[in-house]
ZAMARGU-4260 file (C-alpha; in steps of 0.2 Angstrom, whole numbers, plus 5000, padded with zeros to 4 digits):
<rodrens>
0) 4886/4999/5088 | 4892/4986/5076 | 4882/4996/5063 | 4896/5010/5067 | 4911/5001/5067
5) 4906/4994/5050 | 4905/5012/5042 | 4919/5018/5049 | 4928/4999/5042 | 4920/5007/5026
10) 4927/5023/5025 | 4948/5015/5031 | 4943/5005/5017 | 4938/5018/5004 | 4953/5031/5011
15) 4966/5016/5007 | 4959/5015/4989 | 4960/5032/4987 | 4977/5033/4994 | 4983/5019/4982
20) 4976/5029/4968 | 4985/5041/4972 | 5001/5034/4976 | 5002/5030/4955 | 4992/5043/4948
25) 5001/5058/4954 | 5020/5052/4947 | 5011/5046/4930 | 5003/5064/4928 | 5018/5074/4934
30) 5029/5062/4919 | 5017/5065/4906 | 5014/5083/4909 | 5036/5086/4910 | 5034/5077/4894
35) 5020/5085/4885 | 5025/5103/4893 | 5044/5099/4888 | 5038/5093/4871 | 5029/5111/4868
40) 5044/5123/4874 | 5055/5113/4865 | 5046/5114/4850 | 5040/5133/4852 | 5059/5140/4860
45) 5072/5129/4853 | 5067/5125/4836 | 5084/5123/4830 | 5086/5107/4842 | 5069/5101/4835
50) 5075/5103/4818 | 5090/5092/4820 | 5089/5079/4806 | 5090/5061/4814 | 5087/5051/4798
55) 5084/5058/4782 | 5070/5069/4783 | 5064/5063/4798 | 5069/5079/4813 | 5070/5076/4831
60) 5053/5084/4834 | 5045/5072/4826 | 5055/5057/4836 | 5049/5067/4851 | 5031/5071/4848
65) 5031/5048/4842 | 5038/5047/4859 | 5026/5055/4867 | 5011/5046/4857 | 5020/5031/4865
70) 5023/5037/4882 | 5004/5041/4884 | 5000/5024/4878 | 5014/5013/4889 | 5007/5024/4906
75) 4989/5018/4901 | 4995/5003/4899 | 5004/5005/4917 | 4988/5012/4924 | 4978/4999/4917
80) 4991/4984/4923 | 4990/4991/4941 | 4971/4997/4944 | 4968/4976/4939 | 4981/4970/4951
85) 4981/4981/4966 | 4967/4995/4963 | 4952/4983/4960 | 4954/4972/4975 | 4952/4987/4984
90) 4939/4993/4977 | 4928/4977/4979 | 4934/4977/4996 | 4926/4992/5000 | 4913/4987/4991
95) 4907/4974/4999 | 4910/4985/5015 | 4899/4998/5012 | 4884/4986/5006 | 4890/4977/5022
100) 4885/4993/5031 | 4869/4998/5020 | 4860/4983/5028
</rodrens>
């Protein structure tokens, strides 16, 4: 019985990481892909807005596609920031569940 109650403690555990993951995950996709999907109609369907000059000959496309190098990079960062402080206790939590339960 107690073998039972610790796989089952197991899988709660495993479902909340999973849960958290996704809680983060799916928002930080759904920005990136607006971003990167609005980046590419932008660019393919109003080129005169992309072709506005912001400083010399520097256009707002190019501003756009560095902001989306940067966005990439500040949600990696996000990601990276919140899977240390809330994803990996988790994790090792279930962990140490499910070796709990192997034995």
């Amino acid at each position: 019985m107690h073998d039972i109650a610790m796989k089952e403690a197991a899988h709660a555990s495993i479902k909340a990481l999973i849960a958290e993951k996704v809680k983060y995950l799916v928002p930080m996709t759904a920005i990136y892909m607006v971003s990167f999907i609005g980046l590419t109609l932008l660019a393919d369907f109003a080129r005169g807005v992309t072709g506005i000059r912001v400083i010399g000959a520097l256009n707002l496309g190019f501003v756009l596609i560095a902001f989306n190098y940067l966005l990439s990079w500040a949600l990696a960062l996000v990601y990276v920031r919140i899977a240390s402080d809330r994803l990996d206790p988790l994790a090792a939590k279930a962990a140490s569940q499910i070796t709990g339960a192997a034995r």
